[in-house]
SEFI-422971 format. One record per residue (C-alpha): residue in one letter; x, z negated, y negated. Coordinates in nm, 2 decimals, padded with zeros to 4 digits, always signed. Each point is the difference from the previous one (the first is absolute). Last residue first. Example, Ala and Ser with C-alpha at 12.3 -4.5 7.8 and 13.67 -1.06 7.14 Angstrom:
BEGIN
   residu        x        z        y
        S   +01.37   -00.71   +00.11
        A   -00.14   -00.07   +00.34
This chain:
BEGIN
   residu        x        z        y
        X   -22.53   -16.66   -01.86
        X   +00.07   -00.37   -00.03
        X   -00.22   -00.30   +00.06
        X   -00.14   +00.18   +00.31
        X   -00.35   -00.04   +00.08
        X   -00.03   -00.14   +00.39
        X   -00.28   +00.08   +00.23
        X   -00.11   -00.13   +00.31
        X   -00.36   +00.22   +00.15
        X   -00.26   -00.12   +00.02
        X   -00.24   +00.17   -00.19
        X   -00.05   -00.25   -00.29
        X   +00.42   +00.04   +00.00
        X   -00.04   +00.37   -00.09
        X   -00.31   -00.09   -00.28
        X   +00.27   -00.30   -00.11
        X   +00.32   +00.21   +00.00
        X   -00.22   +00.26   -00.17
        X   -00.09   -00.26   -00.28
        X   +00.32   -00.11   -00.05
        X   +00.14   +00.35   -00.08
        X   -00.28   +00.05   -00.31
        X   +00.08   -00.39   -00.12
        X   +00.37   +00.10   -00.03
        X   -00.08   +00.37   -00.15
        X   -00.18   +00.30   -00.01
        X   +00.10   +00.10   +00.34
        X   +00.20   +00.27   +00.16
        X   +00.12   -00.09   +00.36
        X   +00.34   -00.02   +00.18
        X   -00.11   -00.15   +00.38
        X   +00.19   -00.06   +00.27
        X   -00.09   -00.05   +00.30
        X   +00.11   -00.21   +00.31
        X   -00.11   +00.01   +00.35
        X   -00.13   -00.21   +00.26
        X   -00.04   +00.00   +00.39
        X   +00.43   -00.09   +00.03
        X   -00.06   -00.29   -00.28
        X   +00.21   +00.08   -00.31
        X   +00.28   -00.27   -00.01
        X   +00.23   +00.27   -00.19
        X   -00.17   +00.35   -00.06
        X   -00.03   +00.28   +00.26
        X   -00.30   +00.12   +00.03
        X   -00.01   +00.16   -00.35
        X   -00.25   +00.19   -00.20
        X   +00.17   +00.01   -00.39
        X   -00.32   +00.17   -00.21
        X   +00.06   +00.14   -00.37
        X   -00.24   +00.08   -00.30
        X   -00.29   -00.16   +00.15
        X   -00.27   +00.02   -00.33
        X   -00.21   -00.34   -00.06
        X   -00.43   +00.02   -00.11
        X   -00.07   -00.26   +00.24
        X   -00.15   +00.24   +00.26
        X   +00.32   +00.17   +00.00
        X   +00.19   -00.28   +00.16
        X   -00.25   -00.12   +00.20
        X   +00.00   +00.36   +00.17
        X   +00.38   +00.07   +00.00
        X   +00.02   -00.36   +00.22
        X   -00.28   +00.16   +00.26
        X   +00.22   +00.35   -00.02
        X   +00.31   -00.23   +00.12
        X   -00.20   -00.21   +00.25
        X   -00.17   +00.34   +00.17
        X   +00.19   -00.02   +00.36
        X   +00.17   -00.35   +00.10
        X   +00.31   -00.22   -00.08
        X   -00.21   -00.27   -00.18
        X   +00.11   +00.01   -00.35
        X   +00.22   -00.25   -00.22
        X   -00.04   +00.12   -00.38
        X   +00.30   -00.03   -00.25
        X   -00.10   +00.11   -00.32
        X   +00.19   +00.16   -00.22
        X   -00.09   +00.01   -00.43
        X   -00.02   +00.28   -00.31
        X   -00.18   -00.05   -00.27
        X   +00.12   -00.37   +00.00
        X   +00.11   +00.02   -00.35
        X   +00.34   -00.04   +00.10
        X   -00.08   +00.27   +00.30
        X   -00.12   +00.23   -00.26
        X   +00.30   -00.04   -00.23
        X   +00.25   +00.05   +00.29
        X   -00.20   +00.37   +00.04
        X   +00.03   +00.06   -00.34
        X   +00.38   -00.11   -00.01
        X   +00.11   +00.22   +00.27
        X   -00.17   +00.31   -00.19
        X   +00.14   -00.12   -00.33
        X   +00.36   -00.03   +00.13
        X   -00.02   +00.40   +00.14
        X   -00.15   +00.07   -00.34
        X   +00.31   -00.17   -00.14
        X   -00.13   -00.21   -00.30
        X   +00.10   +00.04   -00.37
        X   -00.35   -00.14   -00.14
        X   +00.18   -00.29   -00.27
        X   -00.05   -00.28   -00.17
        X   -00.39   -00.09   +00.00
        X   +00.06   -00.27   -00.16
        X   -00.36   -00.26   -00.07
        X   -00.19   -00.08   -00.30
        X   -00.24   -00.33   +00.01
        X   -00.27   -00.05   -00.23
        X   -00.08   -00.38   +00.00
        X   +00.23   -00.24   +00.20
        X   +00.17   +00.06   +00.33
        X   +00.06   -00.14   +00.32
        X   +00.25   +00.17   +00.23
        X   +00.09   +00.01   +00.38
        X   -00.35   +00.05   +00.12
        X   +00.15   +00.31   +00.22
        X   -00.23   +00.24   -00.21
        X   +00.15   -00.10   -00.31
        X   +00.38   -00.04   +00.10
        X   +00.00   +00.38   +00.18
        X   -00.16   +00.14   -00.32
        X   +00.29   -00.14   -00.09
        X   +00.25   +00.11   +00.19
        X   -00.13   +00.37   +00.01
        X   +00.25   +00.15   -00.20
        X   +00.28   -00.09   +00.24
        X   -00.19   +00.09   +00.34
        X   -00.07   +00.36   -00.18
        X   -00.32   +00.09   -00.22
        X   -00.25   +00.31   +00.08
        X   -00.29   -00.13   -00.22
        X   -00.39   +00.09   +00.09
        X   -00.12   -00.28   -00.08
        X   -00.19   -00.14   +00.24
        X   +00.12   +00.15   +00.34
        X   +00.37   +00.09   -00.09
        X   +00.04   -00.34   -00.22
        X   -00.16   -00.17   +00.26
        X   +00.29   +00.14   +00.28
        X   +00.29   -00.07   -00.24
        X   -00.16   -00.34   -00.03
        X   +00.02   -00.06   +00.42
        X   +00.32   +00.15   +00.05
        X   +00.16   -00.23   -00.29
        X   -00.22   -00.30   +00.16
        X   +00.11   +00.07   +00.33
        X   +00.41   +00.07   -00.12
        X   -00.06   -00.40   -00.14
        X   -00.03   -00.11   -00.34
        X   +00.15   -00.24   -00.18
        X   -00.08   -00.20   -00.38
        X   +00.12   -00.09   -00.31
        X   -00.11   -00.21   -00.30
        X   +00.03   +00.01   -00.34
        X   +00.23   +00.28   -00.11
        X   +00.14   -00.04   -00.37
        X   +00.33   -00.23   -00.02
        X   +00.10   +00.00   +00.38
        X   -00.05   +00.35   +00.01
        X   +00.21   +00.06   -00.30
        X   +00.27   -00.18   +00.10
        X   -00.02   +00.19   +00.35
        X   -00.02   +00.34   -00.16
        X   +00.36   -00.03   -00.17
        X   +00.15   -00.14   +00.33
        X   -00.17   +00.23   +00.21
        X   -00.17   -00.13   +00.33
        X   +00.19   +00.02   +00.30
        X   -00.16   +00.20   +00.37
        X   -00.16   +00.24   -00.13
        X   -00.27   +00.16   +00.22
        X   -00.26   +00.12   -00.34
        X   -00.01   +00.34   +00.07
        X   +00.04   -00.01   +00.38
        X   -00.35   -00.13   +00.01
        X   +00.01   +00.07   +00.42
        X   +00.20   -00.33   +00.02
        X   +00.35   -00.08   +00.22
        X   +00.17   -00.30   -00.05
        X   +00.17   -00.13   -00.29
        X   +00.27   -00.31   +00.02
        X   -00.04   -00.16   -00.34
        X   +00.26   +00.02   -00.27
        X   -00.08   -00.25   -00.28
        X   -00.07   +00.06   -00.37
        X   -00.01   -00.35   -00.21
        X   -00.13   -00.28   -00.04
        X   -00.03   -00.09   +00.44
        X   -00.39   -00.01   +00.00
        X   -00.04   +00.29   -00.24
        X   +00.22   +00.21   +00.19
        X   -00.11   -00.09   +00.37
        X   -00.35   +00.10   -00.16
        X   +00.14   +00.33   -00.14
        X   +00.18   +00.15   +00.32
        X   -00.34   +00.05   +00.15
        X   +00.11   +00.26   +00.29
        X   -00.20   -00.05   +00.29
        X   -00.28   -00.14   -00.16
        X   -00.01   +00.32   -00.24
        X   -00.06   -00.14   -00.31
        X   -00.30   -00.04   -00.29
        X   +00.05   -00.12   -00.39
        X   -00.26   -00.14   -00.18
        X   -00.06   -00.02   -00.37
        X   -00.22   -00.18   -00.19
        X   -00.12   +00.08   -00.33
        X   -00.19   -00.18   -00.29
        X   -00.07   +00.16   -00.32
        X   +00.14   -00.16   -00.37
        X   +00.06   +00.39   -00.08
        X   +00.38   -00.08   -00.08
        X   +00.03   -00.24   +00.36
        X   -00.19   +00.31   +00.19
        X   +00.20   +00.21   -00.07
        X   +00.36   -00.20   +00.04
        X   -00.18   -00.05   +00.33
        X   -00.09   +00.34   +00.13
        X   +00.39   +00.18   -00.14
        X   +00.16   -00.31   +00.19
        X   -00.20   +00.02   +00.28
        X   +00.01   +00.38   +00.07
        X   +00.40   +00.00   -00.02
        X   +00.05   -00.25   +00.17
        X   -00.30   +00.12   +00.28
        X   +00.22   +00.37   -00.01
        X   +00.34   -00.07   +00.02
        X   -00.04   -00.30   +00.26
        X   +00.22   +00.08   +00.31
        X   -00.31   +00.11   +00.15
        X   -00.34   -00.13   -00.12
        X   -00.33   +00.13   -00.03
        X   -00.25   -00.11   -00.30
        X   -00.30   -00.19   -00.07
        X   -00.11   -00.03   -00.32
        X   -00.27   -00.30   -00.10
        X   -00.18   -00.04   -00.33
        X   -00.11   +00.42   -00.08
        X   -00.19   -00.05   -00.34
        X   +00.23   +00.26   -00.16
        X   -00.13   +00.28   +00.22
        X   +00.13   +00.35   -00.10
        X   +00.30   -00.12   -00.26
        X   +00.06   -00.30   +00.29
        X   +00.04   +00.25   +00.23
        X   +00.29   +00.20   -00.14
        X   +00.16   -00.28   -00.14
        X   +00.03   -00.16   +00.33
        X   +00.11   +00.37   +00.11
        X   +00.26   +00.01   -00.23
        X   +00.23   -00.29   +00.15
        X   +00.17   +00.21   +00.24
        X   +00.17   +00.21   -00.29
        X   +00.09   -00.37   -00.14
        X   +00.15   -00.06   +00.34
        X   +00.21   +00.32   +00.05
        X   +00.11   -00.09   -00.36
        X   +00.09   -00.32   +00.09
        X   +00.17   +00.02   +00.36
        X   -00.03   -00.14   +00.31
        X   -00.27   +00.26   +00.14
        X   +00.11   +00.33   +00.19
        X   +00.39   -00.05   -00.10
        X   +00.06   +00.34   -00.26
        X   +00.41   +00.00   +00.09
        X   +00.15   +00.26   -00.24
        X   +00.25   +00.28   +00.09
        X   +00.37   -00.09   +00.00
        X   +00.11   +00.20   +00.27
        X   +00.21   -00.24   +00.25
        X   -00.21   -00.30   -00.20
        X   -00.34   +00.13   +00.06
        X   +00.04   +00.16   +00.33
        X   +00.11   -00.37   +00.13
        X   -00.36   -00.10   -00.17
        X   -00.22   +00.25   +00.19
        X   +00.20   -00.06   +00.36
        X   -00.11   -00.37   -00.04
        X   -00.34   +00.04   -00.13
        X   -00.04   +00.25   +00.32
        X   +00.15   -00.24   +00.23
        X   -00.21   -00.29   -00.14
        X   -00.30   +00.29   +00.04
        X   -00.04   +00.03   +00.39
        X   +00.14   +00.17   +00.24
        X   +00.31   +00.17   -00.19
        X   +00.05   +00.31   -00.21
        X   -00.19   +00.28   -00.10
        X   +00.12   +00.15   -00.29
        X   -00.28   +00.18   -00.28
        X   +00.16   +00.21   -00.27
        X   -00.28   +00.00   -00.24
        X   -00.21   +00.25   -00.12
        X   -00.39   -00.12   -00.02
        X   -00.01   +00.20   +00.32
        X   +00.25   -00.20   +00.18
        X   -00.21   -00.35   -00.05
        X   -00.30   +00.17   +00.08
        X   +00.17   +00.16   +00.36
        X   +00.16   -00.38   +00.10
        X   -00.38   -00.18   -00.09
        X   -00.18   +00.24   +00.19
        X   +00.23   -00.05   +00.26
        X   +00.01   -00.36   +00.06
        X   +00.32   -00.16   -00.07
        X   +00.20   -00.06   +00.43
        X   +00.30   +00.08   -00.17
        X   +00.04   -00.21   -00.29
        X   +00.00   +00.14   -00.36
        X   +00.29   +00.04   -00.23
        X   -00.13   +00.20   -00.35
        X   +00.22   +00.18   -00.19
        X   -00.13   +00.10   -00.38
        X   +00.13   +00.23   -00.25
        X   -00.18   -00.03   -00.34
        X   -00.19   +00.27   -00.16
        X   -00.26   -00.30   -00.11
        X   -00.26   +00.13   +00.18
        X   +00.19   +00.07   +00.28
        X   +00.13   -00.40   -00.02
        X   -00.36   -00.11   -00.04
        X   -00.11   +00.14   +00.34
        X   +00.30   -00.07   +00.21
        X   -00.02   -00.42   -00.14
        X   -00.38   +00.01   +00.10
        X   +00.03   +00.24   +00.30
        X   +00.34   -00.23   +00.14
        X   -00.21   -00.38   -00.11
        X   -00.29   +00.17   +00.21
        X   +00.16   +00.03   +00.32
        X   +00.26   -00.14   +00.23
        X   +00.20   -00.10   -00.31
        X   +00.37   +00.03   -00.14
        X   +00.08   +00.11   -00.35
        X   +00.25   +00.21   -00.21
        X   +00.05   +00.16   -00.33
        X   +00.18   +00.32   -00.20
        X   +00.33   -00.07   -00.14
        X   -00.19   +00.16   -00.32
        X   -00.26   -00.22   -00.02
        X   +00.23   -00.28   -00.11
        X   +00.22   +00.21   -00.24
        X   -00.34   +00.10   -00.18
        X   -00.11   -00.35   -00.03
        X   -00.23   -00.14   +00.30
        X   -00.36   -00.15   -00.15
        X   -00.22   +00.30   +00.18
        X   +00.18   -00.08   +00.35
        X   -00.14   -00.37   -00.01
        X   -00.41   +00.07   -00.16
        X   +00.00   +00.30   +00.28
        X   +00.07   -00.22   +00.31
        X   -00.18   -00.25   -00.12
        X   -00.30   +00.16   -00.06
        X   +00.08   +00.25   +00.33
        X   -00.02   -00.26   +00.19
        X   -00.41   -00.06   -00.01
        X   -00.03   +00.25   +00.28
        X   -00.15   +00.30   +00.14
        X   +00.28   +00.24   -00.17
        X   -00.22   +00.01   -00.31
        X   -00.26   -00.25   +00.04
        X   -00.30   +00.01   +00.23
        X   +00.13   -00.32   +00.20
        X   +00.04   -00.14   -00.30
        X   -00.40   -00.08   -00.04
        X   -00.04   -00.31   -00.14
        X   -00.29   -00.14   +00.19
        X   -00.28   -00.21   -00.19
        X   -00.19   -00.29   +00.12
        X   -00.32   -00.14   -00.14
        X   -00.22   -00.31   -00.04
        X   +00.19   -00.19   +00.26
        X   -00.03   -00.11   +00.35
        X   +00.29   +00.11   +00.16
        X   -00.18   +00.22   +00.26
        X   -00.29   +00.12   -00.20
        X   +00.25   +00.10   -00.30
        X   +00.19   +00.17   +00.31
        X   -00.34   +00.20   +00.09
        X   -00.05   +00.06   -00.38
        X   +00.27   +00.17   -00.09
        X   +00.07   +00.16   -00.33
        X   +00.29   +00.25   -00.04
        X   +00.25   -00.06   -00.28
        X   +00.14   +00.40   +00.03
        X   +00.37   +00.10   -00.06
        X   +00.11   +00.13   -00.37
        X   +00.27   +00.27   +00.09
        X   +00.34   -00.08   +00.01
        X   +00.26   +00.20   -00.26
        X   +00.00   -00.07   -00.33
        X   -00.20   -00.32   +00.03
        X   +00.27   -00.15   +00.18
        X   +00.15   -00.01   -00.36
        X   -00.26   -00.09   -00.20
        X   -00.07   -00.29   +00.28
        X   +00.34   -00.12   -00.04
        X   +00.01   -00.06   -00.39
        X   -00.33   -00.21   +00.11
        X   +00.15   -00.19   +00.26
        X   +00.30   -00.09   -00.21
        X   -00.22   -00.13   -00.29
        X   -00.18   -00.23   +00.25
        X   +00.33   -00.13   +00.05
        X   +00.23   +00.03   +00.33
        X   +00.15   -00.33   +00.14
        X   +00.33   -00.09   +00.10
        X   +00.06   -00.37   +00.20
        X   +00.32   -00.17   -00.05
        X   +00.07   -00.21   +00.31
């Protein structure tokens, strides 16, 4: 297999032209993950707070701005559920370019109205985003307009690629990057641009890439030599559920990226929740990956660490589900399941002990009726606040000290 790789040079031609129209995103310190991966220092790279809400727009931009006149005007398509539609919408208005974007049916809303206010002629087609790519690239050869694929390509790469550059100018010590991945546009890009760096200032790097379990499509990849089809299942980090790596991104993966790791939906709740609480950083499922990796114990770094902070498009309506799955990863949030005698004042008695150990009731199941429940006894169901594991095994033990049989739910 012949493996393409972008230069140093090519990074930096990219980043005068993404310059022109991004904005220059935040490398936030934080010390609570530093704490957690036990390292001198980690910074976020803050793409959340890019234009559109997303790294894409890089790529995006860097692809449309290298069409010839006759290219740009048969105007240009894409498919995407999201960012890829704003990033590719966004550079085509500001390059007076026509733009069609096919999008799924069930895209969030926020994303669907952002993507029609940058000025493109957004169809809704299919479930899920295979029939969108599918619908996108029939359009492109009945009309002739240009296919922009989200990430198997070398100038959407390159474009991609600027934000290694973009850290390394603020911190050059940074050792370890950690970075989302999808179908692999973004961490090839990253690595390549990181490495090459850090190869011409004689500095070390590592770089690790982080998955959705459900849909890892690179490990399969690597193991196999090339890019594989893996059957996807469903993930709340949309962004990054691609179920084949790209060919172009997968040689450069293989070359550049160290290691690479899973997460789970829990751990993507659960770092979208500390990055609400700690840092103050709205960040969807997809941009949250690695965050996700850190606090899961999924990575080990070296020295400064710097981690991807992709994008922030999230559905308010997804964000309020994912808060609340986020406290009950974190254990925030847990049942109990208390057997009472079937007689006046147990329930307030329960709500007492409770209380008195500093945990909230925030919903109360009172049955008689439960499976193998003895006919003098009743079940009840506790959903309680706490501050955590240790917090909800110390009420099952004051609750248990008072005799009463008490189970803690492993899931919320």
């Amino acid at each position: 297999m012949t493996v393409w790789s972008p230069t140093l040079a090519e990074f930096e031609e990219a980043l005068e032209v993404v310059h022109q129209v991004t904005q220059p995103t935040p490398l936030e310190s934080s010390r609570y993950l530093a704490e957690v991966l036990e390292v001198p220092r980690v910074f976020m790279k803050c793409e959340n707070l890019q234009r559109t809400g997303a790294y894409k727009i890089r790529g995006a931009y860097n692809k449309l701005s290298q069409l010839s006149p006759e290219e740009r005007s048969r105007g240009v398509v894409a498919a995407s559920a999201g960012n890829h539609a704003q990033g590719v919408a966004f550079a085509a208005r500001e390059l007076g370019i026509k733009a069609t974007i096919f999008t799924p049916l069930g895209v969030a809303l926020p994303k669907l109205q952002a993507t029609r206010s940058y000025g493109a002629d957004v169809v809704l087609q299919g479930t899920d985003v295979e029939a969108a790519l599918k619908a996108a690239k029939e359009f492109s050869e009945t009309t002739g307009a240009l296919f922009i694929p989200p990430f198997d390509d070398k100038d959407i790469i390159t474009g991609q690629g600027t934000i290694a550059l973009e850290v390394l100018e603020v911190e050059p010590d940074i050792e370890t990057l950690i970075v989302p991945i999808g179908g692999g546009g973004l961490i090839s890009g990253v690595a390549a641009a990181a490495k090459q760096w850090a190869a011409r200032e004689g500095k070390p790097m590592r770089v690790i890439g982080v998955q959705a379990e459900t849909t890892a499509a690179f490990l399969p990849a690597l193991s196999a030599g090339e890019p594989v089809t893996i059957k996807a299942t469903p993930t709340i980090a949309d962004g990054i559920a691609v179920a084949r790596a790209g060919m172009l991104n997968y040689g450069v993966v293989a070359q550049y990226v160290d290691e690479i790791v899973t997460v789970s939906d829990d751990d993507i709740a659960r770092a979208i929740l500390i990055l609400l609480e700690r840092a103050k950083m709205v960040v969807e499922p997809a941009g949250a990956a690695a965050v996700a990796a850190i606090l899961a114990g999924k990575v080990k770094a070296v020295g400064q660490t710097a981690v991807v902070l992709s994008g922030g498009n999230i559905d308010p309506i997804l964000l309020q589900r994912v808060i609340g799955h986020g406290l009950a990863a974190a254990s925030r949030y847990q049942k109990l399941r208390i057997l009472l005698p079937d007689r006046p004042g147990e329930l307030v008695r329960t709500a007492q002990i409770v209380a008195a150990n500093d945990a909230n009731v925030i919903e109360v199941l009172h049955t008689r009726h439960g499976t193998g429940l003895p006919i003098s006894d009743v079940e009840l169901e506790l959903h309680i606040e706490t501050r955590g594991r240790e917090h909800g095994e110390a009420v099952v033990a004051a609750l248990s000290a008072d005799g009463y049989e008490v189970r803690l739910e492993d899931r919320y």
